[in-house]
Short mmCIF file of the C-alpha atoms (twelve columns), coordinates in Angstrom:
data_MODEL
# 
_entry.id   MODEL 
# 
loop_
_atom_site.group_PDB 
_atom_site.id 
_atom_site.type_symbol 
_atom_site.label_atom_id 
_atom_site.label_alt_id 
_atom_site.label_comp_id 
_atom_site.label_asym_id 
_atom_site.label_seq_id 
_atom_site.Cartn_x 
_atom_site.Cartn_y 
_atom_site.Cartn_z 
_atom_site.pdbx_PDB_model_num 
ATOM 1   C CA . UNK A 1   0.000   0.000   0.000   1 
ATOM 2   C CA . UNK A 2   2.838   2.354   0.451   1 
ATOM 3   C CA . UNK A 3   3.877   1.984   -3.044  1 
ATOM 4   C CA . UNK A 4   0.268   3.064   -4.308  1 
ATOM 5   C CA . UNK A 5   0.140   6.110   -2.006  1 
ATOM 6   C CA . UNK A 6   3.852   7.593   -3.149  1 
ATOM 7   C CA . UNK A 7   3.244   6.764   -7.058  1 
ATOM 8   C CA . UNK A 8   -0.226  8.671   -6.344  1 
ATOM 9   C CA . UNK A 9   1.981   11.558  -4.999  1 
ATOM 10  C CA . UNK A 10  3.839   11.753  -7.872  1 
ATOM 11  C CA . UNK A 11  2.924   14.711  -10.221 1 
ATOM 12  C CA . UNK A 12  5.437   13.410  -13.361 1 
ATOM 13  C CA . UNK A 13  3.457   10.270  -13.528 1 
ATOM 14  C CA . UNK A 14  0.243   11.336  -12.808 1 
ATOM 15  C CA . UNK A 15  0.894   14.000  -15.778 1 
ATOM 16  C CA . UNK A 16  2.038   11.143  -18.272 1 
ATOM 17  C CA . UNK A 17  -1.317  8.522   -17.297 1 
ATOM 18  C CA . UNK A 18  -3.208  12.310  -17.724 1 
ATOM 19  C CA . UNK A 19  -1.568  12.713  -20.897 1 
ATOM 20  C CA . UNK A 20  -1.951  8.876   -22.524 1 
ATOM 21  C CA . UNK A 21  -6.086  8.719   -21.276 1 
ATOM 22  C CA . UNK A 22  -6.394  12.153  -22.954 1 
ATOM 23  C CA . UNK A 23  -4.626  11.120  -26.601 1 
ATOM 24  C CA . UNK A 24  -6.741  7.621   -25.917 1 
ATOM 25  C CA . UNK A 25  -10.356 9.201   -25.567 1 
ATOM 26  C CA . UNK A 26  -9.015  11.454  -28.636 1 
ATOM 27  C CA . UNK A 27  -8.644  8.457   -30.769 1 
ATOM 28  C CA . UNK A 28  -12.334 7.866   -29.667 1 
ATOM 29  C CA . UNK A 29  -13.911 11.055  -29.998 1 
ATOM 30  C CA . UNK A 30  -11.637 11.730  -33.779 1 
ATOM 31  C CA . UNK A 31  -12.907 8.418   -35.161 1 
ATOM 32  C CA . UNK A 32  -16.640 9.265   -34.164 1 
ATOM 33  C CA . UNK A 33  -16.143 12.504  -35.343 1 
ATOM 34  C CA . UNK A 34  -14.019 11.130  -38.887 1 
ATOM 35  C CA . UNK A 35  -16.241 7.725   -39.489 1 
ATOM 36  C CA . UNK A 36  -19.242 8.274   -37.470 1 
ATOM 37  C CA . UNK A 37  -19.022 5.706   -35.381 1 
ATOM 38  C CA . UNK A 38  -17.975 4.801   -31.705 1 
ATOM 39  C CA . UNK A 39  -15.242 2.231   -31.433 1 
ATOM 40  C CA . UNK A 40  -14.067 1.681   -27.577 1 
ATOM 41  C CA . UNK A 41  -11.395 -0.484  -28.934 1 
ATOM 42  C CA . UNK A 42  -9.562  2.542   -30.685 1 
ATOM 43  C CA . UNK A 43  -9.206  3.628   -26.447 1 
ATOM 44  C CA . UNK A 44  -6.566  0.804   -26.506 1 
ATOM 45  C CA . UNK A 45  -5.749  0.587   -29.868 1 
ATOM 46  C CA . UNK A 46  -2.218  1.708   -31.367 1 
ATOM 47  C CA . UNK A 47  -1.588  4.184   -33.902 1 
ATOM 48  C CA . UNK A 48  -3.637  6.685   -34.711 1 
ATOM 49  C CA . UNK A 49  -4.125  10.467  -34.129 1 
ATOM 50  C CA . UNK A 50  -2.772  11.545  -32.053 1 
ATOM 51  C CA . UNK A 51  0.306   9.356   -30.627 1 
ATOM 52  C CA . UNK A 52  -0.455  8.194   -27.317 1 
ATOM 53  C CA . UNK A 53  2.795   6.767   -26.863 1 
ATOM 54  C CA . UNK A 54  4.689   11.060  -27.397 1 
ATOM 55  C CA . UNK A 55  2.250   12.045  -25.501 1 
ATOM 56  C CA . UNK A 56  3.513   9.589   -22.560 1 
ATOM 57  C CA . UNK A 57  7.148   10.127  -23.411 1 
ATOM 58  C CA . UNK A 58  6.926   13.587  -23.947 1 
ATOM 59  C CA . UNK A 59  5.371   14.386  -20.407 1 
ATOM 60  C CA . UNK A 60  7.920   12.504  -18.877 1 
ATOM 61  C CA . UNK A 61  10.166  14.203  -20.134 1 
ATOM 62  C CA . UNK A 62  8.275   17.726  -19.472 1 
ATOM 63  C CA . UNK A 63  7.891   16.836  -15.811 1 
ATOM 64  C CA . UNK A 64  11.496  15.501  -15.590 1 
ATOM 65  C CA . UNK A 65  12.705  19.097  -17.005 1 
ATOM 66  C CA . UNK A 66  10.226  21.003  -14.467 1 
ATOM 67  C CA . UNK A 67  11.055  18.939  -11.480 1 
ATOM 68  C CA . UNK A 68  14.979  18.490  -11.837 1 
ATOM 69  C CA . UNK A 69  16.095  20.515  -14.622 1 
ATOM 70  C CA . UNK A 70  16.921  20.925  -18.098 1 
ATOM 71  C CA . UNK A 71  20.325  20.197  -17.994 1 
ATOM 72  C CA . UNK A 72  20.141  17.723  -15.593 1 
ATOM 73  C CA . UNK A 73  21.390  13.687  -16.387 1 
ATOM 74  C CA . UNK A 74  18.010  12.854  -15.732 1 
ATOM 75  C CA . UNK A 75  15.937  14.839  -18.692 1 
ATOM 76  C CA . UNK A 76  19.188  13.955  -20.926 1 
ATOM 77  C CA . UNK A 77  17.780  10.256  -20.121 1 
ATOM 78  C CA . UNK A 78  14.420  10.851  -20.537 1 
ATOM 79  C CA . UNK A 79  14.707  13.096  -23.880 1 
ATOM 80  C CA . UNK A 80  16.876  10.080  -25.273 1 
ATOM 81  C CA . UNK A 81  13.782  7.563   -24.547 1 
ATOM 82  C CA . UNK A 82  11.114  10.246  -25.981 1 
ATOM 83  C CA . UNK A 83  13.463  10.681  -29.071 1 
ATOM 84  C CA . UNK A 84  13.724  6.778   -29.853 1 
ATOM 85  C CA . UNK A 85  10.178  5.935   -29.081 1 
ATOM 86  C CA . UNK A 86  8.811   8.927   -31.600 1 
ATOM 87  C CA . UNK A 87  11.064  7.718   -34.146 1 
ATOM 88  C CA . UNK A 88  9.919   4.119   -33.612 1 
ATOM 89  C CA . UNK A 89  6.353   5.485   -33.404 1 
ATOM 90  C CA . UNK A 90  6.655   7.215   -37.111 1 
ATOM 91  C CA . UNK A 91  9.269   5.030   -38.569 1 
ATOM 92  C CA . UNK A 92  9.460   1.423   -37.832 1 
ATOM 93  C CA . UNK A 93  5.981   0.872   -36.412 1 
ATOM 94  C CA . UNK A 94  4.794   3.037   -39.352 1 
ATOM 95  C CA . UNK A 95  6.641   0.595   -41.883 1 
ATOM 96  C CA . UNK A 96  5.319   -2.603  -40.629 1 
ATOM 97  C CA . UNK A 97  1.783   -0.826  -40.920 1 
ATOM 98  C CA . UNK A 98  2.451   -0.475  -44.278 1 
ATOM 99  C CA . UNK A 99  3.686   -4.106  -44.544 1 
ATOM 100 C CA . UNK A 100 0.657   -5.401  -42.946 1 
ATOM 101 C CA . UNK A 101 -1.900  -3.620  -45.421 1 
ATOM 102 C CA . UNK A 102 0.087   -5.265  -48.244 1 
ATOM 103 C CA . UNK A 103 0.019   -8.501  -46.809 1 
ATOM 104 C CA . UNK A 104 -3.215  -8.446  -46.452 1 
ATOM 105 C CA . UNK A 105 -3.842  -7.502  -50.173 1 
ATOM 106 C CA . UNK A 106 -1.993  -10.510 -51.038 1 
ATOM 107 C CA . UNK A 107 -3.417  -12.856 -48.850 1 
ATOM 108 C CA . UNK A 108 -6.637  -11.411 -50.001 1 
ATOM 109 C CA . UNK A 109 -5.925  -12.363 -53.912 1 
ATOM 110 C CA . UNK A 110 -4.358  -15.749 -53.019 1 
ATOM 111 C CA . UNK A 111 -7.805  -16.826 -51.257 1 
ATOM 112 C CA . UNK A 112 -9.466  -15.313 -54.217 1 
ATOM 113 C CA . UNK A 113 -7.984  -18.613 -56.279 1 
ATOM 114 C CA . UNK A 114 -7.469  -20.740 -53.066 1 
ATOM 115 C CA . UNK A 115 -9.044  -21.134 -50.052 1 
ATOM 116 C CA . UNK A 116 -6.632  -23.441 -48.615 1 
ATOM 117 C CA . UNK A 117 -3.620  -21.887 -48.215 1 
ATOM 118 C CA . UNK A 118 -3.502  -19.506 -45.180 1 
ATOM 119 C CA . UNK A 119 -5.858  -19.287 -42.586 1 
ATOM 120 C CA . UNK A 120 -4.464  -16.661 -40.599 1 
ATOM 121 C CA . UNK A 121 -6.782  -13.312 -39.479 1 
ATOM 122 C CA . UNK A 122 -6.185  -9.868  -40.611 1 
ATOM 123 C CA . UNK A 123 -2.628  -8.821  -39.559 1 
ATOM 124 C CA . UNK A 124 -3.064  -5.046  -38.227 1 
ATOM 125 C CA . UNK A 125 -2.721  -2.403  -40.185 1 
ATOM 126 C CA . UNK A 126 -2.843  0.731   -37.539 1 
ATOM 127 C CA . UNK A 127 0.133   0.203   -35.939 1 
ATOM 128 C CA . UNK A 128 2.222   3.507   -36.089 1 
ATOM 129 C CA . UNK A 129 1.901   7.008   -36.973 1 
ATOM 130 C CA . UNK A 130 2.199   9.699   -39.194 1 
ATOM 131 C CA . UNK A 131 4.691   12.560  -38.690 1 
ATOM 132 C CA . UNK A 132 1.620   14.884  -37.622 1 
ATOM 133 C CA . UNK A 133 0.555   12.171  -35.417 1 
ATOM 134 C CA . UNK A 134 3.529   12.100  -33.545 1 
ATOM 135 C CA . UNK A 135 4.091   15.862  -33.593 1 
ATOM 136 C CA . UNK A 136 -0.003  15.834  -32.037 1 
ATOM 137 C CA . UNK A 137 0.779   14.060  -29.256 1 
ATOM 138 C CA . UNK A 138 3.956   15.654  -28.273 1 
ATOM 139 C CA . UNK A 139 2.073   18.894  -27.972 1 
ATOM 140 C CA . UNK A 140 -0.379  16.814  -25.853 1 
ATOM 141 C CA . UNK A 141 2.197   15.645  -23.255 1 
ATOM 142 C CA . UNK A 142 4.001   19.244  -23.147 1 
ATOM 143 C CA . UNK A 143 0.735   21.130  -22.131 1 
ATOM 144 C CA . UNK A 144 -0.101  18.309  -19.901 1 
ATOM 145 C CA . UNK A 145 3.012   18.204  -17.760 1 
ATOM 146 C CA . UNK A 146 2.941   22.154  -17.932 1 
ATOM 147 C CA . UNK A 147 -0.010  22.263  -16.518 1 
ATOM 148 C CA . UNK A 148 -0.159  19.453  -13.599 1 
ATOM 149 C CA . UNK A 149 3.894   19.362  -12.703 1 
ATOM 150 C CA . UNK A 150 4.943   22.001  -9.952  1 
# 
């Protein structure tokens, strides 16, 4: 119980869970907005506008800068993480989205001549973001942390 009442205490990571349930219930409220429709599972779904995951990393790092510094060791760490996970987040998890939605065009045309040969499900296709995604949910965690971190 002690561990639950100090993390509760703690403004940095209160900021970052504000700042991932508000780009979460985003993804809800854009895709009503965009498709018409309500889909909880976009709440816990990757990818997406705008990037839940800079929106995390990005508070951290906010908070970390209020609390201890901007040139201290400890925002140097947490800029590095918040730097490698956007890039992941718009490169690499952006490419295998791409992959996906190709793969699924193919296994799509093989079925179309035979049934028989793969009877795996849809791979996903949302799985990263767009630059403007990314940039989104930066912008997200920055106001957050600036606004709940003293």
């Amino acid at each position: 119980m002690v561990f639950i009442e100090e993390v509760s205490k703690n403004d940095v990571f209160i900021a970052c869970i504000t700042a991932w349930f508000i780009a979460q219930l985003l993804k809800v409220i854009l895709t009503l907005i965009f498709n018409n429709q309500i889909d909880i599972s976009r709440f816990v779904g990757s990818g997406g506008m705008p990037s839940s995951h800079s929106s995390i990393v990005t508070s951290l790092t906010t908070g970390v800068g209020i609390k201890r510094g901007y040139s201290s060791v400890e925002f140097a760490i947490s800029l590095v993480l918040a730097l490698i996970v956007m890039y992941d987040a718009a490169g690499v998890r952006r490419a295998v989205g791409k992959q996906a939605k190709i793969l699924n065009t193919m296994i799509e045309d093989i079925h179309a001549h035979r049934k028989d040969v793969f009877n795996e499900k849809r791979l996903k296709e949302l799985v990263g973001h767009t630059p403007v995604e990314v940039l989104a949910g930066a912008l997200l965690g920055i106001i957050v942390a600036n606004l709940m971190v003293r």
